[in-house]
KESEDREN-467109 format. One record per residue (C-alpha): residue in three letters; x, y, z. Coordinates in steps of 0.02 Angstrom, whole numbers. Example, Ala and Ser with C-alpha at 12.3 -4.5 7.8 and 13.67 -1.06 7.14 Angstrom:
# KESEDREN-467109
<dolum><r>ALA</r><x>615</x><y>-225</y><z>390</z></dolum>
<dolum><r>SER</r><x>684</x><y>-53</y><z>357</z></dolum>
***
This chain:
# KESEDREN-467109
<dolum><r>UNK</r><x>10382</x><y>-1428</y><z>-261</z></dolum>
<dolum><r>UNK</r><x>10236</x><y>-1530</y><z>-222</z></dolum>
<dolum><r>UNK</r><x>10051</x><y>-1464</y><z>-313</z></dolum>
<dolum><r>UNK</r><x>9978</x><y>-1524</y><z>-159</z></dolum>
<dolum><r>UNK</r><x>9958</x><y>-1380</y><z>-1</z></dolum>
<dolum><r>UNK</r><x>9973</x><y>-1509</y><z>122</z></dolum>
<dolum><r>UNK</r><x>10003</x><y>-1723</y><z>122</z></dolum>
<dolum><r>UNK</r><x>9968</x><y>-1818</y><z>275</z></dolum>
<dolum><r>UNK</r><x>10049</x><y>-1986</y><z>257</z></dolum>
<dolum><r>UNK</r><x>10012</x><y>-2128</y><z>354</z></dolum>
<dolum><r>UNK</r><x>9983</x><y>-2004</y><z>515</z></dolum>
<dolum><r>UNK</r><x>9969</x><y>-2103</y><z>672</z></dolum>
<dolum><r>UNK</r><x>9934</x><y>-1998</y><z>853</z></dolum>
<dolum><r>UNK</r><x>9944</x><y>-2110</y><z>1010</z></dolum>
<dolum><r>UNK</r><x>9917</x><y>-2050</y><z>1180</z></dolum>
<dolum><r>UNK</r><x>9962</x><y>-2166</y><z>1351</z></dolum>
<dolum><r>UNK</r><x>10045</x><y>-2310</y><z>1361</z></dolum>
<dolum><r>UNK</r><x>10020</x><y>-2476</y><z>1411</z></dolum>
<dolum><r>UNK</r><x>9831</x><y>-2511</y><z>1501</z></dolum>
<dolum><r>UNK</r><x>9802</x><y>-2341</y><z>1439</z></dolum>
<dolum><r>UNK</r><x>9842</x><y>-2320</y><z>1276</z></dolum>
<dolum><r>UNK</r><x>9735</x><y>-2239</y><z>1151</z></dolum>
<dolum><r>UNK</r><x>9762</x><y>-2243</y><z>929</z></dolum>
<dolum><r>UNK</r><x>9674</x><y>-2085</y><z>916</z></dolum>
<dolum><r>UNK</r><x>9734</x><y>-2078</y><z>716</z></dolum>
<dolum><r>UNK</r><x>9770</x><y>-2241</y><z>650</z></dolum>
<dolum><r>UNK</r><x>9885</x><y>-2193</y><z>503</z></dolum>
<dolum><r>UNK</r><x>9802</x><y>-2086</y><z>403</z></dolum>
<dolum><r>UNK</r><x>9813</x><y>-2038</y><z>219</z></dolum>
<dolum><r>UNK</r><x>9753</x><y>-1859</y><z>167</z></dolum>
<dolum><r>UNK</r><x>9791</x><y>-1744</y><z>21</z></dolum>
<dolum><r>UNK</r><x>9731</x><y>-1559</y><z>-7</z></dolum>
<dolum><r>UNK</r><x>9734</x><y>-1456</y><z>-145</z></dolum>
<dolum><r>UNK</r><x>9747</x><y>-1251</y><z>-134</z></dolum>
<dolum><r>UNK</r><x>9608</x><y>-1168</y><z>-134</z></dolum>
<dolum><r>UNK</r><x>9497</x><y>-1320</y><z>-78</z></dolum>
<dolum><r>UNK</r><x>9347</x><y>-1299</y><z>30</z></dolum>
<dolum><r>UNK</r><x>9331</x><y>-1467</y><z>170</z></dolum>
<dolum><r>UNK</r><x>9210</x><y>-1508</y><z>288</z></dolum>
<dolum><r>UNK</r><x>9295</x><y>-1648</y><z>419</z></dolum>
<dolum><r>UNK</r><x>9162</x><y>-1744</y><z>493</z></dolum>
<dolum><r>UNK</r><x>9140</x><y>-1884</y><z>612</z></dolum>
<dolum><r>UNK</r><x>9073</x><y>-1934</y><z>779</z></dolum>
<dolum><r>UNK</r><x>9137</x><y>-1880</y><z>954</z></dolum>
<dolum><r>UNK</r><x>9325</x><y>-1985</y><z>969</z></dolum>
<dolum><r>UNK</r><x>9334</x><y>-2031</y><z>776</z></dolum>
<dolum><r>UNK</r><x>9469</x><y>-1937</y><z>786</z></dolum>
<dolum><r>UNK</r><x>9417</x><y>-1772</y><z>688</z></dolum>
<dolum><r>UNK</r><x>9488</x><y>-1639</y><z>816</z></dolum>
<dolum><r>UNK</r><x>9646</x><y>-1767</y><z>831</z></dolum>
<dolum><r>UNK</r><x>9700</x><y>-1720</y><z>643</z></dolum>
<dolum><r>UNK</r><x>9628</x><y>-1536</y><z>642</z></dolum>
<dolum><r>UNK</r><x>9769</x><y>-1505</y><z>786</z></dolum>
<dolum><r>UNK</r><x>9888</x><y>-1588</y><z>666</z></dolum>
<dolum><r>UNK</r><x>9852</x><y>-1485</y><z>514</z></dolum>
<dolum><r>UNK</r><x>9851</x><y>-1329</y><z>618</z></dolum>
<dolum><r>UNK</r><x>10029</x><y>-1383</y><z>709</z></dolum>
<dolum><r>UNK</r><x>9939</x><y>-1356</y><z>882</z></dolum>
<dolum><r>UNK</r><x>9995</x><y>-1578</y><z>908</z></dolum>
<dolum><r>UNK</r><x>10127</x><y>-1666</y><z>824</z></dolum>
<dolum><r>UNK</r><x>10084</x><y>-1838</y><z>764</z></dolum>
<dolum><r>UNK</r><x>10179</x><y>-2018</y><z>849</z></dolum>
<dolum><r>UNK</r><x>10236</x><y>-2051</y><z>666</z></dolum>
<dolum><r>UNK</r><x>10199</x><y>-2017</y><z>495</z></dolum>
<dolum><r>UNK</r><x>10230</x><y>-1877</y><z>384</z></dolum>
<dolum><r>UNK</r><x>10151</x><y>-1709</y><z>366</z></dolum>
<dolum><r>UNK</r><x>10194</x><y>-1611</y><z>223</z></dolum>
<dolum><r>UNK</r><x>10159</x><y>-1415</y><z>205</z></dolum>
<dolum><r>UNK</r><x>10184</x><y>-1333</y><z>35</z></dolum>
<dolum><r>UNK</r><x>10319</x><y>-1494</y><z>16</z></dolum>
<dolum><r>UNK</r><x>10399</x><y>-1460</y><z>190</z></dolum>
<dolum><r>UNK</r><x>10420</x><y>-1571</y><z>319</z></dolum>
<dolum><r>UNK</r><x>10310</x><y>-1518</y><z>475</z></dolum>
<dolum><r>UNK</r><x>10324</x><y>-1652</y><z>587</z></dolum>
<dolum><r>UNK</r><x>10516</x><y>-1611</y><z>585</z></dolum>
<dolum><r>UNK</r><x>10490</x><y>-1457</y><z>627</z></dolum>
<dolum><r>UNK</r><x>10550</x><y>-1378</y><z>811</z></dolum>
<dolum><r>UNK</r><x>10416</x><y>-1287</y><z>908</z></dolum>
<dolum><r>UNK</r><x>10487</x><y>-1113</y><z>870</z></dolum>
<dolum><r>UNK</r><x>10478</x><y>-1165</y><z>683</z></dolum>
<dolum><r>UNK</r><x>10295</x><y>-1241</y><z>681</z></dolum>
<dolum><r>UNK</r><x>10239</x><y>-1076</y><z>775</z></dolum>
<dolum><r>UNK</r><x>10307</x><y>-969</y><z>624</z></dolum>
<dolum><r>UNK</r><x>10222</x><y>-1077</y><z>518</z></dolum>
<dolum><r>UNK</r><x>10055</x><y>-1062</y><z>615</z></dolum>
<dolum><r>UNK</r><x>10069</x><y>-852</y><z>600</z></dolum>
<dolum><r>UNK</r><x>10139</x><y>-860</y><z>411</z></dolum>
<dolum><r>UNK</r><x>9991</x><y>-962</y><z>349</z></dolum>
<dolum><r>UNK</r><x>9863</x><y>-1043</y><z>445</z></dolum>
<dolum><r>UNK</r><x>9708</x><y>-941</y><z>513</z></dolum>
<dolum><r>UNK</r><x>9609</x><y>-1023</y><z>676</z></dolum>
<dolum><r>UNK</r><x>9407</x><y>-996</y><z>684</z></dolum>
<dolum><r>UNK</r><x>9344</x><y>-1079</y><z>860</z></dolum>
<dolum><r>UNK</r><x>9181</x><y>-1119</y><z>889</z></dolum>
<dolum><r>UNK</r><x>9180</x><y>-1023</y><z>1069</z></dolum>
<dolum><r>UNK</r><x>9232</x><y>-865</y><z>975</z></dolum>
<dolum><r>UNK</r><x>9410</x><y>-850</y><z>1092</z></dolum>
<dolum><r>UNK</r><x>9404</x><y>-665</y><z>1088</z></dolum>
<dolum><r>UNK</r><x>9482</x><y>-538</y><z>1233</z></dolum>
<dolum><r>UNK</r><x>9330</x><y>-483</y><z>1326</z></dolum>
<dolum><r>UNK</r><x>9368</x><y>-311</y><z>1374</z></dolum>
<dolum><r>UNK</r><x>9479</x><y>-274</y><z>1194</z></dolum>
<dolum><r>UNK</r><x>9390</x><y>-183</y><z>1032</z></dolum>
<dolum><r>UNK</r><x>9342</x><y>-271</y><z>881</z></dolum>
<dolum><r>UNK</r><x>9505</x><y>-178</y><z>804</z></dolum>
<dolum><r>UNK</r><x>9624</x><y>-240</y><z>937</z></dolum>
<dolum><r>UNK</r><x>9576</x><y>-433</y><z>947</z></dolum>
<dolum><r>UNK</r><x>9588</x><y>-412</y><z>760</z></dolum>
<dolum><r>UNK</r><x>9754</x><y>-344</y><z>776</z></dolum>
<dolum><r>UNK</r><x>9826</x><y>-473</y><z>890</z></dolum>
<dolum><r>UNK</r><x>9916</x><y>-602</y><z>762</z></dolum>
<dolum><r>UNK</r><x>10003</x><y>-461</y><z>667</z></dolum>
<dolum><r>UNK</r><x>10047</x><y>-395</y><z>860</z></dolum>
<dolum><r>UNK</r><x>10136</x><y>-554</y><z>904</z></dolum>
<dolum><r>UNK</r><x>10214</x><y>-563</y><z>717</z></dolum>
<dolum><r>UNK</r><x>10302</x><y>-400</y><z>751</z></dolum>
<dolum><r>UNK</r><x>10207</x><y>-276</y><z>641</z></dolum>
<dolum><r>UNK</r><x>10216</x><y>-106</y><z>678</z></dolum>
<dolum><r>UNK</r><x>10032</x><y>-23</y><z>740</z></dolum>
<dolum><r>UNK</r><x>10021</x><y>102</y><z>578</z></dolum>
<dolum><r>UNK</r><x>10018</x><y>-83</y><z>470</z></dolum>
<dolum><r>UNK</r><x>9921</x><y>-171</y><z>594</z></dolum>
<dolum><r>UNK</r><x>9752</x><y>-53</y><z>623</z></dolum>
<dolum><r>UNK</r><x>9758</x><y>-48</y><z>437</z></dolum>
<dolum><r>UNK</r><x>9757</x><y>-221</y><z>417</z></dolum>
<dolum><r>UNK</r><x>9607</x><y>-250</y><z>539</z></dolum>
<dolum><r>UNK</r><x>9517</x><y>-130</y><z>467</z></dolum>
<dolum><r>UNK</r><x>9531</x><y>-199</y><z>308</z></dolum>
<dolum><r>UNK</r><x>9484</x><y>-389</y><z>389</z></dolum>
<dolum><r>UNK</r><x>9329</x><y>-297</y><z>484</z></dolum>
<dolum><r>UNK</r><x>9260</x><y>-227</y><z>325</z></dolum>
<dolum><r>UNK</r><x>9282</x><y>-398</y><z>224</z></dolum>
<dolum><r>UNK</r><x>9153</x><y>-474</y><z>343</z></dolum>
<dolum><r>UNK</r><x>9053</x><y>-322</y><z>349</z></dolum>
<dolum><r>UNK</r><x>9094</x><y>-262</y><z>524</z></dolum>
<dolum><r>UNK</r><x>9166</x><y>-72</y><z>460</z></dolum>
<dolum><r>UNK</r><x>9096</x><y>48</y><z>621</z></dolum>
<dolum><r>UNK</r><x>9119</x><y>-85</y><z>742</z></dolum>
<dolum><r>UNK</r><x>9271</x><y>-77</y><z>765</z></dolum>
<dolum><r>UNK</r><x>9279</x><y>5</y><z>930</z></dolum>
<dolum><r>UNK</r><x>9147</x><y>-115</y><z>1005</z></dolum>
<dolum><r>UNK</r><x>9190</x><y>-237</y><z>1118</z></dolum>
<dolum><r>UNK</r><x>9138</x><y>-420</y><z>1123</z></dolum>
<dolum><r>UNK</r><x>8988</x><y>-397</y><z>1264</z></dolum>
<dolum><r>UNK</r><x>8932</x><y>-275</y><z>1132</z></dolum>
<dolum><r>UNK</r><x>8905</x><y>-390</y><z>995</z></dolum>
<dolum><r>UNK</r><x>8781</x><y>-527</y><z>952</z></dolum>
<dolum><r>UNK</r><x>8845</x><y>-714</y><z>941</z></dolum>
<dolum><r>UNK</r><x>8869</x><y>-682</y><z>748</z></dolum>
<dolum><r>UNK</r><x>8953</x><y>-513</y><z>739</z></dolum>
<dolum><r>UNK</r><x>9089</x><y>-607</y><z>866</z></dolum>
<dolum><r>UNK</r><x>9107</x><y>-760</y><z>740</z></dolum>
<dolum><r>UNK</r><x>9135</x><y>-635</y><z>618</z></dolum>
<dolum><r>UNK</r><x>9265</x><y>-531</y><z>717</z></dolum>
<dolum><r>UNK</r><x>9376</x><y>-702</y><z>747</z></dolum>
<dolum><r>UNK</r><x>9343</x><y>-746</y><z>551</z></dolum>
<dolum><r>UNK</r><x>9420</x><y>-565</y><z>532</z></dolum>
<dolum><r>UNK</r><x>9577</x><y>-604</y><z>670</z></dolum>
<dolum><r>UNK</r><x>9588</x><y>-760</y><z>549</z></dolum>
<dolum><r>UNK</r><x>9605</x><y>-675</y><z>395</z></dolum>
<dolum><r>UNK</r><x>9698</x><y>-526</y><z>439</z></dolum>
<dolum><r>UNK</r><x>9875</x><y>-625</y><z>409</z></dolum>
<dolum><r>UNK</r><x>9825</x><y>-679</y><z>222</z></dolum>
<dolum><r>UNK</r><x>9846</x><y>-847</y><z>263</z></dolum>
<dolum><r>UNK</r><x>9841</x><y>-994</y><z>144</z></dolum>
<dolum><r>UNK</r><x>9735</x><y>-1078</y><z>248</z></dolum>
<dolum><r>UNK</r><x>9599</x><y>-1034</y><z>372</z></dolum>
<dolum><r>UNK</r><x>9556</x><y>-1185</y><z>530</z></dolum>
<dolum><r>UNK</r><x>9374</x><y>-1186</y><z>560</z></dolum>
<dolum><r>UNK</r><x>9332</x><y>-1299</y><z>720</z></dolum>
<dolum><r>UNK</r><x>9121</x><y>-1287</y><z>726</z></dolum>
<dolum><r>UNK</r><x>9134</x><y>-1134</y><z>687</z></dolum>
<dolum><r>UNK</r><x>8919</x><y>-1124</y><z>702</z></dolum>
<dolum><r>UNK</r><x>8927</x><y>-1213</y><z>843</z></dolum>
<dolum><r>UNK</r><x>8852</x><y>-1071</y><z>968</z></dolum>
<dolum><r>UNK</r><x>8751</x><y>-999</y><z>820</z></dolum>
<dolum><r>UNK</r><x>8583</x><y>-1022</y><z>773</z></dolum>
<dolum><r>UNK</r><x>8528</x><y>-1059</y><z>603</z></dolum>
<dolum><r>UNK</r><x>8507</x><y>-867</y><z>528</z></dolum>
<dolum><r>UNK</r><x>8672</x><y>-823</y><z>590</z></dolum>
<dolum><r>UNK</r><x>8740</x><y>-1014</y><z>546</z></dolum>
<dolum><r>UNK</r><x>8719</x><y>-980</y><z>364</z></dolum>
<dolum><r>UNK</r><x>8786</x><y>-815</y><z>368</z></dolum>
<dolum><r>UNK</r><x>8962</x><y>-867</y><z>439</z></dolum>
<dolum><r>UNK</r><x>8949</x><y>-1014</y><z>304</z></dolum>
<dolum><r>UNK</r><x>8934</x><y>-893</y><z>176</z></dolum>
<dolum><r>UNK</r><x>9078</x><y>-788</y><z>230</z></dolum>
<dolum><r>UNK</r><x>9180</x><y>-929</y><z>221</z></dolum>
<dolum><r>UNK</r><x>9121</x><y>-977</y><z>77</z></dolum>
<dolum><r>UNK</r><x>9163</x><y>-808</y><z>4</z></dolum>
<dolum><r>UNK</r><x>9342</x><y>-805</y><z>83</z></dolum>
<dolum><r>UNK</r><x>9364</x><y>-982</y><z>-7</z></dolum>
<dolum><r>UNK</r><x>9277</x><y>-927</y><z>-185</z></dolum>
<dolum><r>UNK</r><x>9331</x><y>-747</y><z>-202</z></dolum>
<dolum><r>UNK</r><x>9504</x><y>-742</y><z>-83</z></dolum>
<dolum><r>UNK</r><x>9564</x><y>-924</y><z>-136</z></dolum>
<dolum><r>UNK</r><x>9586</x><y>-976</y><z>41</z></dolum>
<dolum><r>UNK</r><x>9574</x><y>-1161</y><z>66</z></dolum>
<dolum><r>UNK</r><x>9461</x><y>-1188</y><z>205</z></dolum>
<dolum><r>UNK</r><x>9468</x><y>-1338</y><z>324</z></dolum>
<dolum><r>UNK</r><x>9298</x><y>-1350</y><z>434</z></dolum>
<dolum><r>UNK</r><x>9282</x><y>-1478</y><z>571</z></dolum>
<dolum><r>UNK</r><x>9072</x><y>-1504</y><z>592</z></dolum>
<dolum><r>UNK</r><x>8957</x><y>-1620</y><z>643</z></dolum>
<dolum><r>UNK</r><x>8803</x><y>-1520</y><z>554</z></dolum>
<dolum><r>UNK</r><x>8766</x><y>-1588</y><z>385</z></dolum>
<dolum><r>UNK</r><x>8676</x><y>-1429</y><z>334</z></dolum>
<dolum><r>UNK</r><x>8858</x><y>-1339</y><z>367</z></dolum>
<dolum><r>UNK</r><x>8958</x><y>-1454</y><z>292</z></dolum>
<dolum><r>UNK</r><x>8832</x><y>-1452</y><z>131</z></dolum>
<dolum><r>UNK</r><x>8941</x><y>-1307</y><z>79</z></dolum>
<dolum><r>UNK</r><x>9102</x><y>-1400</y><z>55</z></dolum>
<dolum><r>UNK</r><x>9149</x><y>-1458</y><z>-100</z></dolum>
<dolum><r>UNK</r><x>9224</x><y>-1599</y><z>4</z></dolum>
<dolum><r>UNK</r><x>9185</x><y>-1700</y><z>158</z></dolum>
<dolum><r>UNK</r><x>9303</x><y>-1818</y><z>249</z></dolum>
<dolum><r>UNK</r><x>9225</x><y>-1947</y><z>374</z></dolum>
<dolum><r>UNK</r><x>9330</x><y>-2005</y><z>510</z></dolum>
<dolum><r>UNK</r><x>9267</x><y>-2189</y><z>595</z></dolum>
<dolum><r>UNK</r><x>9381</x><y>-2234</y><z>752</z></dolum>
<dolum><r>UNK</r><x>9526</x><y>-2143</y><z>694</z></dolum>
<dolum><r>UNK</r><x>9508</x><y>-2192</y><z>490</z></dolum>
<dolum><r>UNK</r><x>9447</x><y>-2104</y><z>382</z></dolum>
<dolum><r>UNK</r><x>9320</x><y>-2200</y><z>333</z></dolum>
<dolum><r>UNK</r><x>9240</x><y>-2096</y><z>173</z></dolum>
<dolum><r>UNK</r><x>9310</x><y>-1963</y><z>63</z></dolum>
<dolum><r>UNK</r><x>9200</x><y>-1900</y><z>-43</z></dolum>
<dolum><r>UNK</r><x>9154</x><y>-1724</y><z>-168</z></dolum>
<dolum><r>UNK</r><x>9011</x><y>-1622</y><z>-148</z></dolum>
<dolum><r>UNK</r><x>8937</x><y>-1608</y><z>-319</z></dolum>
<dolum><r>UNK</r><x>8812</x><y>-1475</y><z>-279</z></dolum>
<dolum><r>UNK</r><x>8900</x><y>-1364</y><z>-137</z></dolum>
<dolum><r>UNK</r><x>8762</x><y>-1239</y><z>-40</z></dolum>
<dolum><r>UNK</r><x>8867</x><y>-1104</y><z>-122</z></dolum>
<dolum><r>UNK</r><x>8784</x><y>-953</y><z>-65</z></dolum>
<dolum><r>UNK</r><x>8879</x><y>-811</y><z>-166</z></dolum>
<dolum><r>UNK</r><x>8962</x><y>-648</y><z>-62</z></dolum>
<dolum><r>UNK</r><x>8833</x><y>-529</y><z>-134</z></dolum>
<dolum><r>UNK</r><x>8691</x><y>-634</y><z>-43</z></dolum>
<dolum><r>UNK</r><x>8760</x><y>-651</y><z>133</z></dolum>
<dolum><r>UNK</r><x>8655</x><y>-521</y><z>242</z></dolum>
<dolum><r>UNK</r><x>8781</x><y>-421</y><z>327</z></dolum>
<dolum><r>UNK</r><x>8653</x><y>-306</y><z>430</z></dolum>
<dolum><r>UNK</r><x>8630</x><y>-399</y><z>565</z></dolum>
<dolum><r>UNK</r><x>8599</x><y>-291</y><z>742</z></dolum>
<dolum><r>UNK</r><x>8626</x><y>-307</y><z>918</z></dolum>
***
């Protein structure tokens, strides 16, 4: 078994042909280790969002190899990369993606719902999720109810509530501003620190990705810098103000 959590190897993604081709990945080379916290950065077409739907089996690459926990992904079928997206990847989008007229609890509910859990194991499983980002008494809320943070924090919560080993952030502060910014850093933070899930953050904000421990720049579909973050913005769970109001 491979120590890595996932390999991409030489991971190439081309879309058209002929006139219209496009290398949006160029053969890329990445390694991750569990429990890792990365910030992937890069500039509108570098090919960022390319590999993020690659890691979270949403795309399949033209060629190359993607390895998960030492299995093969891109020889995976569809059915098989789905079970792999519900077993252990987690999805944080930027625009929130929750069911307007559901609860807190239900949206929460919703991956365990299409993995077949029974509803006595599923609202205690939200619950759980809602109070780890400090939403216990929402629950019954809908989204027009909460603020732009307590939202983010209900889909961190839907992202969690599977245990997964690893939790997709694509700008996840993106429709924040800065107060509320820092506070979803911080609970990611805390799910990588104190939970052990690696985290894997697509941004273009510097300040955001400051609290990697990693950052991977991607240049016309290379990545073009890999680099550690010696002094991470680790803001510790007992810090992150989880009072916020409507």
């Amino acid at each position: 078994m491979s120590e890595f959590l996932i390999q991409l190897k030489g991971i190439k993604k081309k879309y058209g042909v002929g006139a219209s081709e496009l290398m949006a990945l160029k053969g890329i080379d990445l390694d991750i280790m569990p429990g890792e916290f990365v910030a992937i950065m890069g500039p509108s077409g570098s090919g960022k969002s390319t590999a993020m739907n690659i890691l979270g089996c949403l795309d399949t690459p033209s060629s190359g190899q993607y390895l998960f926990k030492g299995a093969h992904v891109e020889a995976l079928t569809r059915d098989q990369r789905a079970r792999l997206r519900r077993r252990y990847l987690g999805f944080v989008f930027q625009g929130f993606n929750l069911l307007a007229r559901t609860s807190a609890q239900e949206n929460v509910e919703l991956p365990l719902l299409y993995r077949g859990d029974d509803a006595k194991v599923r609202r205690a499983a939200a619950s759980r999720a809602l109070q780890s980002v400090g939403l216990s008494g929402w629950e019954n809320h809908t989204p027009s109810e909460l603020s732009g943070g307590q939202q983010q924090r209900v889909a961190i919560a839907r992202a969690i509530v599977t245990e997964p080993a690893v939790v997709l952030a694509d700008e996840p502060t993106g429709n924040l501003d800065t107060q509320r910014s820092h506070e979803i850093m911080g609970l990611l933070v805390s799910l990588n620190k104190d939970h052990g899930i690696t985290v894997l953050m697509v941004t273009h904000e510097p300040d955001m990705a400051a609290y990697a421990r990693r950052m991977v720049h991607f240049v016309d579909g290379n990545i073009a810098k890999d680099v550690e973050n010696p002094h991470p913005n680790n803001v510790a769970s007992g810090d992150i103000d989880l009072t916020e109001t409507i």
